[in-house]
VOVEX-959993 format. One line per 5 residues: number of its first residue (from 1); for each residue z, x, y of N, C-alpha, C. Coordinates in pm, 1 decimal. Example, Ala and Ser with C-alpha at 12.3 -4.5 7.8 and 13.67 -1.06 7.14 Angstrom:
2
1> 780.0:1319.0:-569.0:780.0:1230.0:-450.0:780.0:1320.0:-330.0  708.0:1285.0:-225.0:714.0:1367.0:-106.0:787.0:1290.0:3.0
end
This chain:
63
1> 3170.9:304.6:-1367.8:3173.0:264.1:-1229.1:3215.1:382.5:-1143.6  3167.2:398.4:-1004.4:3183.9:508.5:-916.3:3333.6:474.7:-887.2  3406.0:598.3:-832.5:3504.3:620.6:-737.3:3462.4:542.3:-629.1  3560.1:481.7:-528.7:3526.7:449.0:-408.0:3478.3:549.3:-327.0  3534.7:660.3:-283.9:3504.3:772.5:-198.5:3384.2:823.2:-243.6
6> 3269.7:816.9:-345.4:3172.9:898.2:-334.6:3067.2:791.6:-248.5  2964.1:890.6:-222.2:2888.4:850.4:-98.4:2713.6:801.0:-150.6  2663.5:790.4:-105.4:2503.2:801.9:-127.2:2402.6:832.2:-28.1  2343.5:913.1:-42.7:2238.4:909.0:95.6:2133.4:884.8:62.5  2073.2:749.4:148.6:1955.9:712.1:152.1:1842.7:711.8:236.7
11> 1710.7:733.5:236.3:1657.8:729.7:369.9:1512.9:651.7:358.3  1448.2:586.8:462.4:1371.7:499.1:451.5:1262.0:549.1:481.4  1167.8:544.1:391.4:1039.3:643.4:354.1:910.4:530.0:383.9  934.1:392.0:344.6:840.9:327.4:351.4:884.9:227.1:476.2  763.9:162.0:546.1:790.8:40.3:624.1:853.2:-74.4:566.2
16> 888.5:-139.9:676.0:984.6:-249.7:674.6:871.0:-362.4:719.2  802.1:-366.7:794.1:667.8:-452.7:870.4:622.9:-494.2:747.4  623.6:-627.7:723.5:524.3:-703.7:642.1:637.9:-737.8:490.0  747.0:-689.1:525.8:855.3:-689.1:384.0:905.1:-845.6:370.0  969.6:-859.8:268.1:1020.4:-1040.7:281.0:1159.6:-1035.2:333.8
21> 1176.6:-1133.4:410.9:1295.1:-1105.9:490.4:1438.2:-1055.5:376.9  1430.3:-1105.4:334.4:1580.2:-1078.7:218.1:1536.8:-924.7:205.3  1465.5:-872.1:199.7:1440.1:-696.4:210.2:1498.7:-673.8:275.7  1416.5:-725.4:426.5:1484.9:-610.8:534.8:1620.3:-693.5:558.2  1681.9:-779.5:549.2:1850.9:-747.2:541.9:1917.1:-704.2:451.7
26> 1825.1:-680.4:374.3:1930.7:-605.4:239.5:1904.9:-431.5:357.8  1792.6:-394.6:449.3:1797.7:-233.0:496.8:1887.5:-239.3:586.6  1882.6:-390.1:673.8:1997.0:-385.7:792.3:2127.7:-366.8:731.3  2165.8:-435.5:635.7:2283.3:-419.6:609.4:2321.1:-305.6:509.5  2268.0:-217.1:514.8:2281.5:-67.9:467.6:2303.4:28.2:591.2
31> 2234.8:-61.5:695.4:2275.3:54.0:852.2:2139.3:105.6:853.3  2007.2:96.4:805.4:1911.3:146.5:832.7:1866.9:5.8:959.1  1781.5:135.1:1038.1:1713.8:49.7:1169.9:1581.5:103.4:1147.1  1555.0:200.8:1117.0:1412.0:287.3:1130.3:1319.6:351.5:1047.5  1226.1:384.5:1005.5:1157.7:477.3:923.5:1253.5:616.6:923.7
36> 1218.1:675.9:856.7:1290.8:835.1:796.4:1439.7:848.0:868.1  1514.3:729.1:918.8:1618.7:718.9:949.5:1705.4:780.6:813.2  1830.3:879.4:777.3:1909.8:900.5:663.9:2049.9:844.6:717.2  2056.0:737.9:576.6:2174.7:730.9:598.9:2268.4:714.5:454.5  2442.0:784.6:514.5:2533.2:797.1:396.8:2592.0:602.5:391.1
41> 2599.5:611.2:287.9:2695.3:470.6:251.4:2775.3:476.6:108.8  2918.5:414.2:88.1:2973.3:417.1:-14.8:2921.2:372.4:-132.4  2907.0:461.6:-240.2:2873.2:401.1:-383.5:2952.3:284.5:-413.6  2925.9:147.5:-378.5:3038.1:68.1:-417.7:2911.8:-54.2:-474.9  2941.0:-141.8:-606.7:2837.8:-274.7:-642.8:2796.7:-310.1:-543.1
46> 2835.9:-323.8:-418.8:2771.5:-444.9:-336.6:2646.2:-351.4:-243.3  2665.5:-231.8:-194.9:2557.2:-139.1:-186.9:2470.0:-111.1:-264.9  2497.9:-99.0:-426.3:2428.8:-79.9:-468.9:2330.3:-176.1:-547.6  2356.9:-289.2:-506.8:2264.0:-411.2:-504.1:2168.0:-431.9:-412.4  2216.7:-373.7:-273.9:2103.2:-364.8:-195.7:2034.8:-315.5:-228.5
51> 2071.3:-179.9:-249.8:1975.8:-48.1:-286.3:1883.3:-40.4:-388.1  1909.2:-127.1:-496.4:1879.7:-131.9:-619.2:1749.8:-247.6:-580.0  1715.8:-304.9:-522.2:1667.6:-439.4:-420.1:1573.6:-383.7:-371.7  1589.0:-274.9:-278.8:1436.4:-236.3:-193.4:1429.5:-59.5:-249.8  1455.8:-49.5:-366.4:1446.1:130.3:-389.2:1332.0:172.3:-393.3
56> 1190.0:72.1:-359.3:1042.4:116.5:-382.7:1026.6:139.0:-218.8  1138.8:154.4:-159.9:1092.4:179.2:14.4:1205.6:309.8:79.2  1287.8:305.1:-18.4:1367.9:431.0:-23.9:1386.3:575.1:-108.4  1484.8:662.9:-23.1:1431.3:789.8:-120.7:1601.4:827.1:-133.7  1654.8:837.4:-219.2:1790.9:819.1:-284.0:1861.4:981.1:-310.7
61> 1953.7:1004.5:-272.8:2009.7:1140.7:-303.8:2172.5:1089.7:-316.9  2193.2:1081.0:-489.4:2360.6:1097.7:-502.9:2430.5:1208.3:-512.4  2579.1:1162.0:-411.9:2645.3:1282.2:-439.7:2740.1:1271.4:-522.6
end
């Protein structure tokens, strides 16, 4: 299991238009609003359930 303090950056490569809703709140609630928007969020289970959820629309860089 991660440390709390490490981070992840994710960024949204594919559309959200036409996704099933439980997608795009799994992107809202990551803090994504936009296409090629990057964003950092804590490596913690409950992120990474989102992430793990829509990763065929994201492009993933751990630190």
């Amino acid at each position: 299991m991660s440390k709390a303090n490490n981070t992840v950056t994710i960024k949204l490569v594919k559309s959200l238009n036409g996704r099933l809703a439980a997608h795009k709140a799994c992107a809202s609630g990551l803090g994504i609003r936009r296409m090629h928007q990057t964003v950092e969020v804590q490596d913690t289970p409950e992120n990474r359930g989102m992430i793990n959820k829509i990763q065929y629309m994201l492009s993933i860089e751990e630190k």
